[in-house]
N, C-alpha and C positions, 0 to 999 in steps of 0.2 A: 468461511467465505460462502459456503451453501445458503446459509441460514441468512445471514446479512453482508453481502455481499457492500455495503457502504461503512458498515462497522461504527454505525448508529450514526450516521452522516458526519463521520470523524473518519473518513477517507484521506483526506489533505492531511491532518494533522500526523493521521497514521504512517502515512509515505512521507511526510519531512520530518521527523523522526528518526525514522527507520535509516532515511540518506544521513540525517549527523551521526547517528551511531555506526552509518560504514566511514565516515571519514574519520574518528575518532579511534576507533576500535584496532587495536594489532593483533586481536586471537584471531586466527584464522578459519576455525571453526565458527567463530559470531559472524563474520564478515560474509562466511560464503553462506550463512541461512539469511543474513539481512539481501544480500545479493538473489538469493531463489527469492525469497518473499516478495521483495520489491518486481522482479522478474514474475510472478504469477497476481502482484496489483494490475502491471502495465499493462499484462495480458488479457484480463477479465474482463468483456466487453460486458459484461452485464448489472455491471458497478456503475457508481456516479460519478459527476466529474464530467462531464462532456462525454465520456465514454461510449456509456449504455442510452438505453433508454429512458431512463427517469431523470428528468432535472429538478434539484433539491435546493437551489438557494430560493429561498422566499425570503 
C-alpha cells in the first residue's frame, strides 16, 4: 500500500474482489484477512477512488 497505494489503478477491482471472496469464503481465517484488508482499503485516505487526493479516471 506504501508503494501504490491504488494497486496500479485497480483499486475498485481489488475491493470488489476481495468483498466476493468474503461472501463466498467459510475459512475463517480468509474471511478475517479479507475483512482487515478491505478495513485498511476504506481507511487509506491517500488511495484513489474519491478518497485521496488524486482522481484517476481519464
Amino acid at each position: 500500500m506504501q508503494r501504490d497505494s491504488t494497486f496500479g489503478l485497480q483499486l475498485s477491482q481489488l475491493t470488489s474482489a476481495l468483498r466476493t471472496r468474503l461472501e463466498r469464503c467459510e475459512q475463517p481465517a480468509a474471511r478475517t484477512a479479507c475483512e482487515k484488508i478491505l478495513r485498511m482499503l476504506e481507511n487509506d485516505t491517500s488511495s484513489a477512488g474519491g478518497r485521496g487526493s488524486c482522481d484517476y479516471t481519464w
